[in-house]
C-alpha positions as CSV (number, residue, x, y, z in Angstrom):
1,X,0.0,0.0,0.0
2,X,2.9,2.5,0.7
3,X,4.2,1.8,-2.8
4,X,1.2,2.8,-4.2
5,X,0.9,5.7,-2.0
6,X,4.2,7.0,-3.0
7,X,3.9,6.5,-6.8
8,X,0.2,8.1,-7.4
9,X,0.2,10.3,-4.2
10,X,3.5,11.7,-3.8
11,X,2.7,15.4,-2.1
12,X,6.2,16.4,-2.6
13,X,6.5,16.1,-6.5
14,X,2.3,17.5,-6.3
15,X,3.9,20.6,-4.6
16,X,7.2,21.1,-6.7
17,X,5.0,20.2,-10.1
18,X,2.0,22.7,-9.4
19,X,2.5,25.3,-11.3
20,X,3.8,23.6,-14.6
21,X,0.7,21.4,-13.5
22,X,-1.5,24.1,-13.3
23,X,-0.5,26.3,-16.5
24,X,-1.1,23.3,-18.5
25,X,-4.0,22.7,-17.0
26,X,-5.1,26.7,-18.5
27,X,-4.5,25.5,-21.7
28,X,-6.7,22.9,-21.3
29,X,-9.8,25.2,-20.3
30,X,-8.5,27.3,-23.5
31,X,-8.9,24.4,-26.1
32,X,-11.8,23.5,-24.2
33,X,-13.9,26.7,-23.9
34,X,-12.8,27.8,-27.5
35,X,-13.3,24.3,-28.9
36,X,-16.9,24.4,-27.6
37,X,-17.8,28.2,-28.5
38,X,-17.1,27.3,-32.1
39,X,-18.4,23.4,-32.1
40,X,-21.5,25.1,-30.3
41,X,-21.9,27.9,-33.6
42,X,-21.0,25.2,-36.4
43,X,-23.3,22.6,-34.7
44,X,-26.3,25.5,-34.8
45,X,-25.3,26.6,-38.3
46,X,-25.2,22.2,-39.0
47,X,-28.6,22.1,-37.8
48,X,-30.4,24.6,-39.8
49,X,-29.0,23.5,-42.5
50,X,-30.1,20.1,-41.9
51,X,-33.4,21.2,-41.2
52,X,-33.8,23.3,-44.0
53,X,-37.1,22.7,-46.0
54,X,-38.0,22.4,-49.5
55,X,-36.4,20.5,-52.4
56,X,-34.0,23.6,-53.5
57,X,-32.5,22.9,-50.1
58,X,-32.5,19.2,-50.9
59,X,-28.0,19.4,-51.9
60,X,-27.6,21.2,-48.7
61,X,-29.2,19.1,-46.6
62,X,-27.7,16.0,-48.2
63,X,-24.1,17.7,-47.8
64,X,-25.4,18.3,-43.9
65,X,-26.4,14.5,-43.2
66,X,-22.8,13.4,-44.8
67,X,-21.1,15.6,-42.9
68,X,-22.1,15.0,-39.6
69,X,-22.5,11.0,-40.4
70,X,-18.8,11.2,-41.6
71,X,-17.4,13.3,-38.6
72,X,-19.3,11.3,-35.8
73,X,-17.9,8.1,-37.6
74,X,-13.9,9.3,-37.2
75,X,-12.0,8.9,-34.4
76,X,-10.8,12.5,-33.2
77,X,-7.6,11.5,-33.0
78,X,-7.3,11.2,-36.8
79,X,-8.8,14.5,-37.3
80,X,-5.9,16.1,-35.5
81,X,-3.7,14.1,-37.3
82,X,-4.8,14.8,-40.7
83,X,-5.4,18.5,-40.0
84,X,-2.1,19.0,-38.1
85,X,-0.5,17.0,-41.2
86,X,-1.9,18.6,-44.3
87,X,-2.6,22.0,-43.8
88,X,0.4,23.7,-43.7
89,X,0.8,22.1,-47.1
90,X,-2.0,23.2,-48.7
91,X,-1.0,25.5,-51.0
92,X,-4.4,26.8,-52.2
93,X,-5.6,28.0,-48.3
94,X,-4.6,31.3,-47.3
95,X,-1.1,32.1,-44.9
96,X,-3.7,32.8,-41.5
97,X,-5.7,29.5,-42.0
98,X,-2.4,27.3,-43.1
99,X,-0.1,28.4,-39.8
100,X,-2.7,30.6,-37.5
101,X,-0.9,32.4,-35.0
102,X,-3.8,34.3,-33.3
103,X,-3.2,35.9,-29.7
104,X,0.3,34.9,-29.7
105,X,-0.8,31.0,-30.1
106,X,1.0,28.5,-31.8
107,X,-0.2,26.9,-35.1
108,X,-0.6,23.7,-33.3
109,X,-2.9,24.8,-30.9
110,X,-5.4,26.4,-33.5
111,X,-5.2,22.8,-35.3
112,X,-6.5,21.0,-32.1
113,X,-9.1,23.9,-32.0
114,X,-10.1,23.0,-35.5
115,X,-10.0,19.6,-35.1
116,X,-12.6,20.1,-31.8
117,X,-14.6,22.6,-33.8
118,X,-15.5,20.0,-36.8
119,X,-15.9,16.6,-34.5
120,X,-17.9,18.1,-31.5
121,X,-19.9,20.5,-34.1
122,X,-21.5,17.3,-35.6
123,X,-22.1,16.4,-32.2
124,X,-23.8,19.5,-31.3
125,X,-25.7,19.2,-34.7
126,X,-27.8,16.4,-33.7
127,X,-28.5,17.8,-30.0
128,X,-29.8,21.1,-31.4
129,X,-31.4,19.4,-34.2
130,X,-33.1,17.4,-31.2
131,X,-34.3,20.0,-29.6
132,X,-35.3,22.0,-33.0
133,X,-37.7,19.0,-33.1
134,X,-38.9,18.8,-29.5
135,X,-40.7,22.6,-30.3
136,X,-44.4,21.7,-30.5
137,X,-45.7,22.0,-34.1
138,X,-48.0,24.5,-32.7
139,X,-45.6,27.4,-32.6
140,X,-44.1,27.0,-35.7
141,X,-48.1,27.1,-36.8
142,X,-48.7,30.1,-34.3
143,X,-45.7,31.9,-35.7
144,X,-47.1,31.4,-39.4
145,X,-50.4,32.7,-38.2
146,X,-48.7,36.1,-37.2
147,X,-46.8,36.2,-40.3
148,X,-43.2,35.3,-39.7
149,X,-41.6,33.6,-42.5
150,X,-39.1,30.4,-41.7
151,X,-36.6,32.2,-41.0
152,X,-38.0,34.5,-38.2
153,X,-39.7,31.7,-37.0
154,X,-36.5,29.9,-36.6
155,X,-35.0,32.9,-34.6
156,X,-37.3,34.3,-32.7
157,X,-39.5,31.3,-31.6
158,X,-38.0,27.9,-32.6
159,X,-34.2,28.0,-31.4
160,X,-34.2,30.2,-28.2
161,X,-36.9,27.0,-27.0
162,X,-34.6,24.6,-28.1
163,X,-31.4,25.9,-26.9
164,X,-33.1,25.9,-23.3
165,X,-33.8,22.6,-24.1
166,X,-30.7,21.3,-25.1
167,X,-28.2,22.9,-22.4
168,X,-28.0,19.3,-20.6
169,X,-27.1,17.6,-23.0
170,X,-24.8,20.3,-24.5
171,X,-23.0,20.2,-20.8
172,X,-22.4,16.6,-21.2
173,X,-20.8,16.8,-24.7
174,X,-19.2,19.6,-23.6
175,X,-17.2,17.3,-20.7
176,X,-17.0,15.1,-23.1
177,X,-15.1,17.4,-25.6
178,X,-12.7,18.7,-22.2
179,X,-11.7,15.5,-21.5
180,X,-10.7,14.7,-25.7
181,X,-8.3,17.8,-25.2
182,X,-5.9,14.8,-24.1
183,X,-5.7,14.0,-27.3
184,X,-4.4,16.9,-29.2
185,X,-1.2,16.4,-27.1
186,X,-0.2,14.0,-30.0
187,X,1.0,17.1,-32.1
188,X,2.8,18.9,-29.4
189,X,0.5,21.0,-27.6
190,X,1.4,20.9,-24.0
191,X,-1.7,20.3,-22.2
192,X,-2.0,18.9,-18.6
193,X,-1.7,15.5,-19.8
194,X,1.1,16.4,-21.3
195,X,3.0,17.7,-18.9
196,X,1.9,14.8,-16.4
197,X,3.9,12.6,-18.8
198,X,7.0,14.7,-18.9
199,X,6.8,15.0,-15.3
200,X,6.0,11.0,-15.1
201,X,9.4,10.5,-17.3
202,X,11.7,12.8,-15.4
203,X,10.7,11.5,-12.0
204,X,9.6,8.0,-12.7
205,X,6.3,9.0,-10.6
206,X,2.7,9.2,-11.5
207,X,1.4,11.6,-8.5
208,X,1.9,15.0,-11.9
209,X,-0.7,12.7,-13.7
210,X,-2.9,12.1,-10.6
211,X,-2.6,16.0,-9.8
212,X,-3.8,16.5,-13.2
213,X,-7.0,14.0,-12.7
214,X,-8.0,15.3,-9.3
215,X,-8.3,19.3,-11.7
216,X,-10.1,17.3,-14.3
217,X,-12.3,16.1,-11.6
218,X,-12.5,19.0,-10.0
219,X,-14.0,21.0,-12.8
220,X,-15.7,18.1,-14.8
221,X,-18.2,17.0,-11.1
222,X,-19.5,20.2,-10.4
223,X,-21.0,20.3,-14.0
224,X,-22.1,17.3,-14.1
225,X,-24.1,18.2,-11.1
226,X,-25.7,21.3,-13.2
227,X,-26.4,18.7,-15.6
228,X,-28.5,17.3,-13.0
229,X,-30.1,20.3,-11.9
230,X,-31.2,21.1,-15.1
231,X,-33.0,17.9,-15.9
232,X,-34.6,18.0,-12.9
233,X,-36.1,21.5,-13.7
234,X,-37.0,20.2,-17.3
235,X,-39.0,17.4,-15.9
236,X,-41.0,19.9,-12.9
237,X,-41.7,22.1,-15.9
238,X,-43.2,19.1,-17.9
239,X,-45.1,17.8,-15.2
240,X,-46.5,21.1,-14.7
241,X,-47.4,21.7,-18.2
């Protein structure tokens, strides 16, 4: 027992490690909360599109369906690999999209954002398209009654209900999508995982990488427990309805 102790629990290298713990682990909320602010606009834009109707929008919707289909189906590991692999190659994209350097950030970083943004915003797709769905066909009617075209409809009525409807759901992809920020360490981007490792190799001790699951857990419980809270409002407000 003390030799697990001492190799997952060892307060001294916690305490020495912190703050290369703890600056990693602020690039991990940064790919996390920028991940999810795009994924959460490309799912939305994803979801309209899908839910586009008439037969001129018939292509786009098609294009929509593959998309999402396609992007659920692939690991996101090999989406980071095959964006951090090709891009700067591609000769035909523009200098800021091939190596982005925004806010003093590597190119590597914006490549895991990317790679985020188009995985989780197929995920996002399907919860808002959810939602979308769950609106009673009576507003849309109501709505039509008033005058409001589709798109007004969609703006003013349809998607502020479903977004309300969709936050738990959202919150659990979005833990989801912090935890996958792991993954984008494969192309150099030192995240708290990351850093546990390097730590774990220099000291031959896993307490960096135990430090760096107790901040995961740390952030990743209390929403889960909004997760819960929300549900259980959803289902007081349907039983009242």
């Amino acid at each position: 027992m003390d030799v697990f102790i001492d190799q997952y629990f060892d307060l001294t290298i916690m305490r020495e490690n912190l703050g290369l713990i703890l600056d990693a682990f602020w690039e991990t909320i940064q790919l996390a909360v920028i991940g999810a602010a795009l994924a959460l606009v490309w799912g939305l834009v994803l979801a309209l599109i899908r839910l586009a109707p008439g037969r001129p929008a018939a292509p786009a919707r098609a294009l929509a369906i593959a998309y999402i289909d396609v992007m659920r189906g692939i690991p996101l590991l090999l989406v980071v690999l095959l964006i951090s692999g090709s891009f700067p190659f591609l000769d035909f994209l523009p200098q800021w999209l091939r190596a982005p350097s925004f806010f003093g950030k590597l190119d590597i970083f914006w490549y895991g954002i990317l790679a985020l943004t188009l995985t989780y915003g197929a995920y996002f797709a399907e919860v808002y398209r959810a939602g979308i769905e769950a609106v009673p066909r009576g507003q849309t009617e109501a709505s039509r009654s008033l005058g409001m075209n589709h798109r007004t409809n969609l703006r003013y009525v349809v998607v502020p209900q479903a977004v309300r409807k969709v936050i738990p759901p959202m919150l659990n992809d979005f833990i989801a999508l912090m935890k996958d920020t792991s993954l984008i360490q494969v192309i150099g981007v030192v995240e708290v995982v990351r850093q546990g490792r390097e730590i774990q190799a220099e000291t031959f001790n896993s307490s960096a990488l135990t430090l760096a699951a107790i901040l995961f857990i740390l952030v990743t419980i209390p929403l889960a427990r909004i997760v819960d809270r929300q549900i259980a409002r959803q289902q007081i407000r349907f039983q009242r309805g």
